[in-house]
PAKOL-183408 format. One record per residue (C-alpha): x, y, z; residue in three letters. Coordinates in steps of 0.1 Angstrom, whole numbers, plus 5000, padded with zeros to 4 digits. Layout:
N
XYZAla
...
This chain:
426
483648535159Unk
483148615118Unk
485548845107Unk
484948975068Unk
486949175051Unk
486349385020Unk
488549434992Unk
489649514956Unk
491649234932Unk
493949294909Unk
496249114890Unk
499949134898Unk
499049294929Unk
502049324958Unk
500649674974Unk
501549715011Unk
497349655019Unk
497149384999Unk
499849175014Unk
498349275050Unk
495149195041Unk
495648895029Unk
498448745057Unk
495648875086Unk
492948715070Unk
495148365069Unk
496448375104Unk
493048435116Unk
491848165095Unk
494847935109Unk
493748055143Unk
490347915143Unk
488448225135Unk
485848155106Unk
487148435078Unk
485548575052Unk
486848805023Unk
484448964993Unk
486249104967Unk
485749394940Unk
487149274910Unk
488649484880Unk
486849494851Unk
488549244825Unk
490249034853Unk
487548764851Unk
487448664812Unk
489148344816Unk
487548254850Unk
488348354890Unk
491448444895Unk
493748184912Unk
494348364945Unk
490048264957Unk
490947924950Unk
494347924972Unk
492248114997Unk
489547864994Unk
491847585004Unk
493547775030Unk
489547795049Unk
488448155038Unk
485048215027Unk
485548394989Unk
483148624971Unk
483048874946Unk
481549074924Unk
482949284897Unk
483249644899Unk
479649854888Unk
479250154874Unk
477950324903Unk
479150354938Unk
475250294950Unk
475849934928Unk
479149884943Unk
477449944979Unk
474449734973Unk
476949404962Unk
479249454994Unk
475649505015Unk
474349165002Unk
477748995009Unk
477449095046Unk
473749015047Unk
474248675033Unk
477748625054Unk
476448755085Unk
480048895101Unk
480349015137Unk
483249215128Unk
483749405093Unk
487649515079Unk
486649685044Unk
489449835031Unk
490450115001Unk
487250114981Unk
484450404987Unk
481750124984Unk
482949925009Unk
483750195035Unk
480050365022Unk
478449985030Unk
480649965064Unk
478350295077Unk
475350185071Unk
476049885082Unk
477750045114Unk
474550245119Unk
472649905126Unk
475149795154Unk
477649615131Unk
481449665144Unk
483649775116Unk
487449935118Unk
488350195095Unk
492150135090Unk
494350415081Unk
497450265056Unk
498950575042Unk
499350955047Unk
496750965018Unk
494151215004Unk
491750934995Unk
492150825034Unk
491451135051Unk
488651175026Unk
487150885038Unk
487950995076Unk
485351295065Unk
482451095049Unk
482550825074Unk
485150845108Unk
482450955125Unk
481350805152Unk
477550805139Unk
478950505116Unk
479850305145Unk
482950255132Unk
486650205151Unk
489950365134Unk
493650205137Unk
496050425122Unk
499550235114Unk
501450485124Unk
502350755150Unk
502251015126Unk
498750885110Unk
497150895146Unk
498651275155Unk
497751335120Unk
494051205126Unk
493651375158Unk
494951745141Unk
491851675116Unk
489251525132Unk
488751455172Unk
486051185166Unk
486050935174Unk
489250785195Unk
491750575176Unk
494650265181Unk
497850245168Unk
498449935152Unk
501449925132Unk
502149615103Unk
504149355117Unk
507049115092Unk
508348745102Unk
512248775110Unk
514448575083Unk
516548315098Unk
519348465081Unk
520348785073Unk
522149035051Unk
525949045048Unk
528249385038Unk
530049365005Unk
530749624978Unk
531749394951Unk
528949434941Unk
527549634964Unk
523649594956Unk
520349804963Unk
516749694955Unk
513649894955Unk
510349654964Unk
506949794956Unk
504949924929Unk
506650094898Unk
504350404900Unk
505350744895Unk
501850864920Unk
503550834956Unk
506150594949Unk
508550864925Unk
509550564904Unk
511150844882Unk
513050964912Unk
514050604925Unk
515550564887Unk
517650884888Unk
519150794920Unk
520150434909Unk
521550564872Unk
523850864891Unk
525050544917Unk
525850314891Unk
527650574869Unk
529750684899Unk
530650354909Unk
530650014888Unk
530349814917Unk
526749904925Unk
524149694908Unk
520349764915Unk
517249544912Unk
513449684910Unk
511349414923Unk
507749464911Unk
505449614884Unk
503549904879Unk
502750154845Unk
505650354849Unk
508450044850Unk
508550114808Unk
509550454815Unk
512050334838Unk
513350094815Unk
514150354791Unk
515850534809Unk
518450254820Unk
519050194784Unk
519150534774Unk
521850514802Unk
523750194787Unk
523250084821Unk
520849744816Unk
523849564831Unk
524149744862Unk
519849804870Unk
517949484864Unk
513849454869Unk
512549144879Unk
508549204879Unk
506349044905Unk
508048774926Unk
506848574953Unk
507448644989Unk
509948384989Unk
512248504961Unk
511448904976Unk
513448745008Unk
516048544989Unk
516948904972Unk
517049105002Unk
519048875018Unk
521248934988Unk
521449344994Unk
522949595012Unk
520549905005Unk
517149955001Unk
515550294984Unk
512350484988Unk
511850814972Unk
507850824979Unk
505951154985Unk
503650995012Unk
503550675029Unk
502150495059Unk
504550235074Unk
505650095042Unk
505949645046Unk
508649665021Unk
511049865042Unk
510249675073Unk
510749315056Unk
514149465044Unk
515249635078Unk
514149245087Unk
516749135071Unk
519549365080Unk
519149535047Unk
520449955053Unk
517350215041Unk
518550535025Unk
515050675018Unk
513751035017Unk
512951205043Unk
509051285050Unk
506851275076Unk
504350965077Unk
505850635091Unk
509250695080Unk
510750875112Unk
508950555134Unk
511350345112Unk
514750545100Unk
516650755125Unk
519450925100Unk
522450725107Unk
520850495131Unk
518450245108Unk
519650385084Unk
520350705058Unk
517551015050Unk
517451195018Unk
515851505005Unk
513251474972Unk
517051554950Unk
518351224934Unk
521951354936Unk
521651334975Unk
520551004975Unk
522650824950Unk
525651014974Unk
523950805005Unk
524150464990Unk
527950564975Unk
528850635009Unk
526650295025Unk
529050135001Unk
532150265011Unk
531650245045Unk
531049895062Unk
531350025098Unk
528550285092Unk
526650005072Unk
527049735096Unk
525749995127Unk
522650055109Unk
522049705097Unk
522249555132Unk
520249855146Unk
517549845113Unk
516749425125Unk
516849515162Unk
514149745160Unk
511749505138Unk
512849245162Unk
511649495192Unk
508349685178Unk
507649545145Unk
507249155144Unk
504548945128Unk
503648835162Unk
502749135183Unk
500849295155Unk
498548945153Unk
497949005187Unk
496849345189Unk
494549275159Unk
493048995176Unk
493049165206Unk
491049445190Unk
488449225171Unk
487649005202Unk
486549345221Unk
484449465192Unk
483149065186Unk
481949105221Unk
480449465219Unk
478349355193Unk
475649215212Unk
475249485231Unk
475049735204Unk
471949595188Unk
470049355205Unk
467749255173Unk
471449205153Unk
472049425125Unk
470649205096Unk
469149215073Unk
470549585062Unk
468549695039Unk
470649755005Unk
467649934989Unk
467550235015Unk
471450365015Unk
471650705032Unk
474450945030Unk
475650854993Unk
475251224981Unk
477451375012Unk
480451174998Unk
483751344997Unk
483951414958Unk
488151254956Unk
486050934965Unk
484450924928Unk
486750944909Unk
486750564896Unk
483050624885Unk
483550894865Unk
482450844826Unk
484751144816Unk
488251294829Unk
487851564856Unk
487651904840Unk
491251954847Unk
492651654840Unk
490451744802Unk
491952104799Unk
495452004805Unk
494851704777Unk
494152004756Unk
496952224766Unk
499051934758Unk
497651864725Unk
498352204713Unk
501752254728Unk
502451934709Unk
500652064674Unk
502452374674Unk
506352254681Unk
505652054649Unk
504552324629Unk
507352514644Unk
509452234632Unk
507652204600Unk
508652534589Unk
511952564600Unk
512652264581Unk
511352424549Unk
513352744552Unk
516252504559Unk
């Protein structure tokens, strides 16, 4: 069995696919099964040679390529179409790029086995459910959640689908209630698209102002962490909410093991790794309440506390977490037991190799002749693409996005000529 994946680099990059991706591809590769991974890479990343991640992959077994990102999709597609050719997989995982689902198809159409995997309640996902879930593609779907697969089925019948949900390794230890100082982290990316980084913010400042005892931690990085940063100062709080950046998986444990709360405020997610490695750990959720994965994870004052979109609301939920160690020690013990029970790194390895030893085998009999060489001239399909799925290779902003520059422009012109002349009458 040859098991590629397909995916995009970035630097600083701790998304939940990433860090799936990647641990799959090394337990596989641990587990005897020759791996493969090509990567797109950003443009810039590259100027002072690979980055250092192909190099630790290198060592740990896996075949590394890449290419750097084109300026067309058809480029994009043709690159990930001569990795496969040249690699020759039996089994292809591309993941969250258009060119490498697009490639996937048309290689699927030949009688390769690929899996579509569904990470998030997302737009660009069910986009890509449209242009290529068919089963015309060849290609399987897992969903990681429940709610993805019901979700899934509501949209589009064909073809069938598997729940496979992430799976995190149990820490030996675990967290311990105190309220002096009674501590919350939020783990991901500081991003104001899905993760509400502005939201997260408010609910920490309100917590810390109501009670000195709460100290908060942002562990990560993202374009809106200088916005956030502001605002703590702005609060006279940078004693009280700290930001560490990107940190290894090591020091992401040793500070969960150091918490009591953990806090999403996202608008949409799938089965976010961040919250399960905390609920891992004994660390208490209070996150807001939406559809996706969450209700598979958080029963409200089970596993752990649910929120509505209002920061108010959930800076009350980790004031009463902290003042309350029976209700925080309930859901701590019940947040690990249900990792332990449904969620470990163990039984989602095996239903993943489970999976791609059924589709290793089909392969065969699909295509007698073997689907390469695919032919990376002839790509069929490309025009049909679901429009959200361009968005990258666009030369100019969206229309929209251009009008509301302009709206914005003069809003901002004409509050300082308002200001302008109210100044001179003063």
């Amino acid at each position: 069995m040859r098991v590629a994946f397909a995916h995009y680099s970035q630097a600083n990059d701790i998304s939940g696919v990433t860090t799936w991706v990647l641990g799959l591809a090394r337990r596989l590769s641990a587990d005897g099964v020759r791996v493969a991974i090509h990567f797109v890479v950003s443009p810039g990343e590259t100027e002072e040679g690979e980055p250092p991640l192909f190099e630790e992959l290198r060592r740990q077994g896996l075949h590394v390529s890449w290419a750097p990102r084109r300026a067309t999709l058809r480029d994009d597609v043709q690159d990930t179409l001569r990795f496969l050719n040249d690699w020759k997989p039996t089994v292809f995982l591309p993941q969250c790029k258009p060119a490498h689902y697009a490639a996937a198809a048309a290689a699927g159409a030949r009688g390769l086995p690929w899996v579509l995997t569904l990470h998030s309640d997302d737009p660009d996902y069910w986009a890509t459910v449209r242009s290529f879930g068919g089963s015309r593609y060849g290609g399987s779907i897992v969903c990681v959640s429940r709610y993805i697969q019901s979700e899934l089925r509501r949209r589009q019948s064909d073809p069938p689908s598997l729940v496979i949900p992430y799976g995190v390794r149990l820490p030996a230890a675990q967290a311990a209630y105190r309220n002096t100082p009674f501590r919350v982290v939020f783990s991901g990316r500081i991003w104001e698209h899905q993760k509400r980084a502005g939201l997260v913010i408010q609910a920490l400042i309100l917590a810390c102002q109501a009670h000195p005892a709460i100290r908060a931690t942002l562990i990560g990085d993202g374009y809106a962490r200088a916005a956030c940063e502001q605002q703590v100062a702005d609060a006279g709080l940078g004693a009280s909410i700290h930001f560490t950046g990107p940190l290894t998986p090591a020091e992401v444990e040793t500070r969960l093991l150091d918490a009591q709360a953990i806090l999403l405020m996202s608008d949409f997610e799938g089965l976010p790794i961040a919250l399960l490695e905390a609920m891992a750990a004994g660390v208490v959720p209070v996150v807001r309440r939406i559809p996706s994965g969450i209700p598979e994870l958080v029963a409200n004052e089970r596993t752990g506390l649910l929120v509505s979109a209002d920061p108010g609301e959930a800076a009350q939920a980790i004031l009463r977490l902290a003042g309350d160690p029976g209700l925080w020690q309930s859901c701590s013990t019940a947040a690990r037991s249900l990792v332990i029970q449904e969620y470990s790194a163990d039984g989602s390895y095996a239903r993943w190799r489970r999976l791609l030893e059924e589709l290793h085998q089909r392969q065969p009999a699909v295509s007698a002749s073997r689907p390469y060489p695919i032919d990376a001239g002839r790509i069929h399909g490309l025009r049909r693409i679901d429009p959200a799925m361009l968005q990258e290779y666009r030369t100019t902003p969206p229309l929209r996005t251009r009008l509301g520059q302009v709206l914005s422009t003069v809003i901002a012109r004409t509050k300082h000529r308002i200001k302008g002349t109210l100044t001179r009458r003063s």
